[in-house]
C-alpha positions as CSV (number, residue, x, y, z in Angstrom):
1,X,-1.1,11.3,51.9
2,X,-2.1,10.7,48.7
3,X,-0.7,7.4,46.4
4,X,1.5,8.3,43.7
5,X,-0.4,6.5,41.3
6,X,-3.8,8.3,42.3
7,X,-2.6,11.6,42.1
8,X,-1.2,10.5,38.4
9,X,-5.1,9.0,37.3
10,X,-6.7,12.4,38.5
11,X,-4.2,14.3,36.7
12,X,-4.0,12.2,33.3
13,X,-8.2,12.4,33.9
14,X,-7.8,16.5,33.9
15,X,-10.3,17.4,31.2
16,X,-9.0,19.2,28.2
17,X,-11.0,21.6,25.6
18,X,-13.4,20.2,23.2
19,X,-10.9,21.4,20.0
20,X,-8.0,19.4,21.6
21,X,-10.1,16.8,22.6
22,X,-11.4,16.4,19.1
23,X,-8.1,16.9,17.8
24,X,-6.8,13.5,19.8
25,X,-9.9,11.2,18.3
26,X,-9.4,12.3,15.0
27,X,-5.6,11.1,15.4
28,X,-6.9,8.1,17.0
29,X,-8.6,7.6,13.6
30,X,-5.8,8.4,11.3
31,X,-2.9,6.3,13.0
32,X,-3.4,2.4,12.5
33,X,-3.5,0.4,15.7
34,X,-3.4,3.9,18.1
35,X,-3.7,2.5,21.4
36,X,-3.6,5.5,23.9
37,X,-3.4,9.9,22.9
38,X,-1.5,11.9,25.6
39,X,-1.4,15.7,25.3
40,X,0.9,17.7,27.3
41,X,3.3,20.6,26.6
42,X,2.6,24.1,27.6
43,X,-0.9,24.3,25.9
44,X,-2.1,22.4,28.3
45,X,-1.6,24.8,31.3
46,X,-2.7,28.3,28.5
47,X,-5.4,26.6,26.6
48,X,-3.9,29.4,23.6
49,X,-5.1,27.3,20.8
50,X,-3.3,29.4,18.1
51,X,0.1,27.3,18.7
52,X,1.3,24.4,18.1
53,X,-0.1,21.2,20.2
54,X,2.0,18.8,21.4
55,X,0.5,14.7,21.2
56,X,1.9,11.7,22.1
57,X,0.3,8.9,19.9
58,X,1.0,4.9,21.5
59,X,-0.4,2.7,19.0
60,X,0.0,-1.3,19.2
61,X,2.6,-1.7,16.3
62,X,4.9,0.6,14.5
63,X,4.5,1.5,11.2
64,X,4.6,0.0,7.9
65,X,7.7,-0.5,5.6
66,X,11.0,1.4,5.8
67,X,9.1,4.1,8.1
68,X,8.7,1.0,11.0
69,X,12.2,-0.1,10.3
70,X,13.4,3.1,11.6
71,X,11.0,3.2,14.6
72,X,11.9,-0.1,16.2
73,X,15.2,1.5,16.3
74,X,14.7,5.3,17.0
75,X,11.5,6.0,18.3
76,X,9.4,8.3,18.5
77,X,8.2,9.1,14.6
78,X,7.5,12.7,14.4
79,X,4.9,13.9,12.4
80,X,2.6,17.3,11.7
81,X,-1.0,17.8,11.1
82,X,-3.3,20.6,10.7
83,X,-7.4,20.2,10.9
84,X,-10.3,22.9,10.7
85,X,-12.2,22.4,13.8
86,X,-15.9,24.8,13.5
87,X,-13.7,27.5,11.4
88,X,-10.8,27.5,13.6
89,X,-7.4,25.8,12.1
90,X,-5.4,23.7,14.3
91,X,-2.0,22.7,14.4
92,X,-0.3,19.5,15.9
93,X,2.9,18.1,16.3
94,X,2.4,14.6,17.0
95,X,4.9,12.0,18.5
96,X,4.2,8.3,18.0
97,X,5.5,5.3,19.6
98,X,4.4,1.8,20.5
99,X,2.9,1.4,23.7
100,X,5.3,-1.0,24.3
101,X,8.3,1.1,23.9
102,X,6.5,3.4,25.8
103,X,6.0,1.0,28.8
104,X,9.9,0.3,28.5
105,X,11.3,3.7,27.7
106,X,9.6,5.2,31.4
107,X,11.6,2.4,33.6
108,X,14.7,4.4,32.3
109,X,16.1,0.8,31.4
110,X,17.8,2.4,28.4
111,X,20.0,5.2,27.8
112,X,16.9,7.5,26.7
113,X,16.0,10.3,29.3
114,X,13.2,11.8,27.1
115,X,10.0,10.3,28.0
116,X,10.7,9.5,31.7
117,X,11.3,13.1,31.9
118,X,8.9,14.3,29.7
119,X,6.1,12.3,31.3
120,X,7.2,13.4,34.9
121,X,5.8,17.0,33.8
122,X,1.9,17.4,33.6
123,X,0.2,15.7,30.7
124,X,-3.4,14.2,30.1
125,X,-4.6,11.1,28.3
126,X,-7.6,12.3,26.5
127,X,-8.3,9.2,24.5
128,X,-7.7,5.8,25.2
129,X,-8.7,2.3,23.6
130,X,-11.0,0.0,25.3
131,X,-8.9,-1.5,28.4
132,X,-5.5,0.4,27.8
133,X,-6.4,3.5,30.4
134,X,-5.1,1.9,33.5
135,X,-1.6,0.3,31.6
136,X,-1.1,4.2,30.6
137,X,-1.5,5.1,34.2
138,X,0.8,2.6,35.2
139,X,3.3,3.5,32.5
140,X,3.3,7.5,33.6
141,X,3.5,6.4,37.1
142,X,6.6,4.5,36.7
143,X,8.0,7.6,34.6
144,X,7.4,9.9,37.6
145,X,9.1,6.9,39.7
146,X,12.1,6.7,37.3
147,X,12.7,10.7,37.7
148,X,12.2,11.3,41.6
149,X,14.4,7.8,41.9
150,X,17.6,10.0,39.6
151,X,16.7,13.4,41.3
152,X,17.2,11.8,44.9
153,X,20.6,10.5,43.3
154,X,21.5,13.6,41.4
155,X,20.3,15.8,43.9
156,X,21.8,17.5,47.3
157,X,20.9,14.6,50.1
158,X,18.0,15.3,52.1
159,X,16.9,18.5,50.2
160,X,13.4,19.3,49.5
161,X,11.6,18.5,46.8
162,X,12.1,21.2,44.3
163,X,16.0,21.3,44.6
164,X,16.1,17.6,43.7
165,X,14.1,18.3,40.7
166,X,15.5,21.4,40.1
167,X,19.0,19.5,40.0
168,X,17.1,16.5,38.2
169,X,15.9,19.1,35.1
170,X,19.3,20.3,34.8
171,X,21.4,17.6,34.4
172,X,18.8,15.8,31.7
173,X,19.1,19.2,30.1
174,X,22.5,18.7,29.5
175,X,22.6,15.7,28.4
176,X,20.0,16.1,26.0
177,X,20.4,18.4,22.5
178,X,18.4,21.5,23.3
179,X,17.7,25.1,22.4
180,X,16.6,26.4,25.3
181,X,17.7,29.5,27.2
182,X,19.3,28.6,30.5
183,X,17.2,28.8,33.4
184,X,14.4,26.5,31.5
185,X,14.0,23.8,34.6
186,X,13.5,26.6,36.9
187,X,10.6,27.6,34.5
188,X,9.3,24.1,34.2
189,X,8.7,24.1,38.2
190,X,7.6,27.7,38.5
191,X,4.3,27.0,37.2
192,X,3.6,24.6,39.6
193,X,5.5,24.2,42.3
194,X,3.4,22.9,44.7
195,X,2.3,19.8,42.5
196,X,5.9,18.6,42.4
197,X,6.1,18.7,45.6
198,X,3.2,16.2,45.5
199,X,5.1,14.0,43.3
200,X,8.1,13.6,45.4
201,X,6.3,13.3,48.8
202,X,4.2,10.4,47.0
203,X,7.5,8.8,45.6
204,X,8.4,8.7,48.9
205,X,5.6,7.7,50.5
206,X,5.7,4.6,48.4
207,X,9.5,4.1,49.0
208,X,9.0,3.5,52.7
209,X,12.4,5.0,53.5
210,X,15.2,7.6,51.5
211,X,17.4,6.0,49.3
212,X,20.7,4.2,50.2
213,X,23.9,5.7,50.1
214,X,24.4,2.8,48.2
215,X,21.5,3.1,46.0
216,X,22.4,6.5,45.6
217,X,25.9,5.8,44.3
218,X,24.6,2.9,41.8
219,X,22.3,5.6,40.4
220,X,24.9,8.1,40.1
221,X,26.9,5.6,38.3
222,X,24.2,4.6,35.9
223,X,23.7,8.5,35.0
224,X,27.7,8.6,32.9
225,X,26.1,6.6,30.2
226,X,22.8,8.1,30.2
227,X,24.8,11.8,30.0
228,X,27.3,10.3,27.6
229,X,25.1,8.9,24.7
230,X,22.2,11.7,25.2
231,X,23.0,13.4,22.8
232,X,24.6,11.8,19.9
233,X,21.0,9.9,20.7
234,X,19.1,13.2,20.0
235,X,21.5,13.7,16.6
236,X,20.6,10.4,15.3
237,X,16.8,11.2,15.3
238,X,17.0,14.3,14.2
239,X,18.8,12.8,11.0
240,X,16.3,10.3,11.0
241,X,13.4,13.2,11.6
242,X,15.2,14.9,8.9
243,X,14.1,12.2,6.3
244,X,10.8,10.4,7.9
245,X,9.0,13.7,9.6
246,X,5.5,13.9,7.6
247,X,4.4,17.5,7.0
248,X,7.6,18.7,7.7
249,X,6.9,21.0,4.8
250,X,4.0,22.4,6.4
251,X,5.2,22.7,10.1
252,X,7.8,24.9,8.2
253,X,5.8,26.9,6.3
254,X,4.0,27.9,9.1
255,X,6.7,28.3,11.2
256,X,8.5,30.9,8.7
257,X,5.1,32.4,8.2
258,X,4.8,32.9,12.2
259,X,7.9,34.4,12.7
260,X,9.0,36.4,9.4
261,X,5.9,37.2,7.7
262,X,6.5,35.8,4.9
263,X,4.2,33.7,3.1
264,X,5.6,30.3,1.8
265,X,3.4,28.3,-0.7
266,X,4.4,24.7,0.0
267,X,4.1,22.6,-3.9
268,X,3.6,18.9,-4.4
269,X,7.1,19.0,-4.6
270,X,8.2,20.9,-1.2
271,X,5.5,18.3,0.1
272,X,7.8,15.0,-0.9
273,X,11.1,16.8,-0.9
274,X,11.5,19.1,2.1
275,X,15.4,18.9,2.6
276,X,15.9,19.9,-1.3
277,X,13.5,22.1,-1.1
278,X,15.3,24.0,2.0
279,X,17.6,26.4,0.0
280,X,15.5,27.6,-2.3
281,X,13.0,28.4,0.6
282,X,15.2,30.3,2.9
283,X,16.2,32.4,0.0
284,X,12.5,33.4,-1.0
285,X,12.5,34.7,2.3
286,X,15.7,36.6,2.7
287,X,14.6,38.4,-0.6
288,X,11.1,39.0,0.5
289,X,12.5,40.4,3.8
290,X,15.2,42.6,2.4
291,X,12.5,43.9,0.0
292,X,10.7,45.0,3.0
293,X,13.2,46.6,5.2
């Protein structure tokens, strides 16, 4: 049976495309200190390059001034880029932390549920500093640890593998601030079912034996405050997304331009002020779209 830890280095060594690829080293270039660049989301499984991509940037410090001030506390910083890659533009969403946090955050010592569960799902590490490959691989292995260790809690005793994470996905979901139709864990396994079942039979594998009733219970326990703070957690960085996310002008433009049509030209000023800038934007485009109806 395969080690859990092997089956995570063959997966975070799953080659990507050459534009995502060179999407990660040039954001391996542009932020200081970048450590490790994980891509995942659900451009990794399509390879449809006209979305969104979705990076994870662990660097070896946080930022500079007031912007690092509010990552030591709320992590990640969010930011957006765009690049021309041989004609083609590409768009990222890219989510930056320290490695360190990074290394903490998958143990599920805290109250955070993002990255352990994030990191549980499929994702590849497509650019990596000299000597930092294998600490990633430990880091993701320990995230896929931290989840199979709360599904066995959260889950019916004894069931198989997909109802524990199917019972897993749901209850992060609800404790975390989301927009996502109901039904989205069930979506996150249907596209490939079979490699969580790999996951869980190499989680327990390692663990020799099932979990304690005891175990169990002490996991169960640890789950209220996890559920409880999610997310007022979420609230606070979107506030704090709300006044540190680079490019948010951009991401929006193109998102309004995606979706409606409509065309928004985003000005030095809509650049440094995006929040101000909000009303005067969403009325441009209820105009322009009434004007077309």
């Amino acid at each position: 049976m395969t080690k859990l830890r092997d089956l995570v280095a063959a997966e975070l060594s799953t080659p990507t495309p050459a534009p995502i690829t060179a999407f990660a080293e040039r954001l391996a270039m542009l932020f200081p200190g970048a450590r490790a660049v994980l891509f995942y989301g659900s451009i990794l499984r399509t390879g449809d390059l006209s979305g969104v991509l979705d990076y994870y940037v662990l660097t070896e410090a946080p930022p500079a001034g007031w912007r690092g001030v509010f990552t030591r506390l709320l992590w990640p910083d969010v930011s957006y880029h765009e690049i021309e890659l041989d004609g083609q533009a590409l768009r990222a969403k890219v989510a930056s932390m320290t490695l360190a946090q990074f290394q903490r955050a998958v143990t599920g010592a805290g109250a955070d549920t993002t990255i352990w569960a994030r990191f549980v799902q499929p994702s590849a590490l497509v650019w990596a500093a000299e000597g930092v490959r294998e600490t990633v691989v430990d880091a993701v292995t320990e995230a896929c640890r931290t989840a199979a260790r709360f599904a066995q809690a959260l889950g019916p005793v004894g069931a198989a593998p997909r109802a524990l994470w199917t019972a897993l996905f749901q209850e992060t979901y609800k404790a975390e601030l989301r927009v996502e139709k109901a039904g989205r864990e069930v979506s996150i396994l249907a596209y490939d079912p079979e490699r969580y079942d790999h996951v869980m039979e190499a989680v327990r594998a390692d663990q020799g034996e099932p979990p304690s009733q005891a175990e169990r219970s002490r996991l169960r326990k640890a789950w209220g405050p996890r559920k409880l703070l999610g997310k007022p957690l979420n609230v606070a960085r979107l506030v704090k997304a709300a006044f540190t996310f680079q490019g948010a002008a951009r991401y929006a433009a193109w998102k309004i331009q995606r979706h409606t049509g409509v065309r928004v030209e985003v000005t030095p000023w809509r650049e440094r002020h995006p929040i101000l800038a909000a009303p005067g934007v969403l009325l441009k485009v209820w105009r322009t779209r009434r004007r077309t109806v």
